[in-house]
N, C-alpha and C positions, 0 to 999 in steps of 0.2 A: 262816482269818480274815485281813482286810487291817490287815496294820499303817500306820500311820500315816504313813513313809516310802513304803511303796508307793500310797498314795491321795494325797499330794501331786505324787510322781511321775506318774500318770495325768491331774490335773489339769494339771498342768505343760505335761506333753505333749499333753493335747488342746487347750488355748488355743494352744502353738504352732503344731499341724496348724492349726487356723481360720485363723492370721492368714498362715500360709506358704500355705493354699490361696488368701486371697483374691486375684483381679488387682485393678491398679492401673490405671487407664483412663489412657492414655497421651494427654497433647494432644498436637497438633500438625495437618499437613494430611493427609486423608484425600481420596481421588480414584479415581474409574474416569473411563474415558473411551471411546470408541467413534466414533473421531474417524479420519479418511480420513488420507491424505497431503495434499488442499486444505482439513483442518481442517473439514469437513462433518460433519455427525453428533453425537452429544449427548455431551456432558461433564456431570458429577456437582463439587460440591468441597466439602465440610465442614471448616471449620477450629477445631478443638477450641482454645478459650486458657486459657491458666493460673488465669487470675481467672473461670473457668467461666460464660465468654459464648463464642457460636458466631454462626458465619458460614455459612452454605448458598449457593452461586451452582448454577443450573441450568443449563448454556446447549447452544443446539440451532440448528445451521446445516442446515438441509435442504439435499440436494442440483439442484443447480440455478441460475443465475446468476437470475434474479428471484426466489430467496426470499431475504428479510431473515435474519438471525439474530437469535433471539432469547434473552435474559437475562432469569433470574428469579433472587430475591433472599430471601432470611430470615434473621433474626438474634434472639438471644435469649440464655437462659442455660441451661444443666445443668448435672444431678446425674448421682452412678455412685453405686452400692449393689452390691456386688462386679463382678461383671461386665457389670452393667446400667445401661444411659446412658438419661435420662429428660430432656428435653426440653420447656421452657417457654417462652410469648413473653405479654410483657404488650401489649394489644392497642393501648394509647395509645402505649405505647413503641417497641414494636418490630414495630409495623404503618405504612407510610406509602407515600410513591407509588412509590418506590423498593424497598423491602421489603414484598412484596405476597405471599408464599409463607409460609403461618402452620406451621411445626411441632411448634406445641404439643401434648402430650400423645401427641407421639410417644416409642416407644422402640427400644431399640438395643440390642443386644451386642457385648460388646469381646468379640475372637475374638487373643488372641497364643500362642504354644508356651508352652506349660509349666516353668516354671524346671525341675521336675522329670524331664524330657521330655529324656535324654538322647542320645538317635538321633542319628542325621545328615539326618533329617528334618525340608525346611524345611514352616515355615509362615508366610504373611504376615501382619503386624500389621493388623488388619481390624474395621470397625464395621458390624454387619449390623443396618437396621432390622428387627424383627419387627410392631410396629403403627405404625401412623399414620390420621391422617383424609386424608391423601392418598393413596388408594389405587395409585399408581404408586412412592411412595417403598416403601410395605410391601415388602418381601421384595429392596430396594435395598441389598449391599454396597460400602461402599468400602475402600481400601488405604490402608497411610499410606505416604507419598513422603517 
């Protein structure tokens, strides 16, 4: 039979496991790139901020001296629920001629090592979408710099 000390003990201990397993979605800037030595080729950038508004920049120089480069734009706000980043845009707000790239209702996973992850095994701090209504972000990791 559990004494009382040992059912407090268990309690104890499994509210601590929950809150030591949860991540903590880190902001700051997250980036790939795929960009030449003349800067040709597509860049990625999501900047995660503290007050949980985001910034997405797309940009994409073809190769070639007559193509333009071009820059797309979104901004908005998220959520995390442990390891999952959720992504909103209000469409008055954070729709305009300049922010024309909507990420709402996408989402994301924070991907960092494990506090408990003792190795010498690196791993990069990383936001990987898994949905989107843009179907080229889906399956789009970035890194944070």
């Amino acid at each position: 039979m559990l004494s009382i000390r040992n059912i407090v003990f268990c309690g104890f201990l499994s509210c601590h496991l929950a809150v030591f397993a949860q991540l903590k979605v880190d902001h700051g800037v997250y980036q790939v790139d795929f960009l030449d030595d003349e800067n040709e080729g597509i860049q990625y950038t999501l900047t995660l901020n503290e007050d949980h508004t985001f910034k997405f920049h797309f940009f994409r120089k073809p190769k070639g001296a007559n193509n333009p480069q071009e820059n797309y734009y979104a901004k908005g706000t998220w959520a995390s629920e442990n390891n999952s980043i959720f992504f909103d845009a209000e469409d008055v707000l954070d729709l305009n001629e300049e922010y024309t790239l909507n990420l709402k209702n996408s989402k994301a996973r924070f991907n960092t090592k494990s506090p408990r992850d003792v190795s010498a095994r690196v791993v990069k701090t990383s936001i990987k979408f898994y949905d989107s209504e843009l179907f080229w972000v889906k399956g789009l990791e970035l890194f944070k710099i």
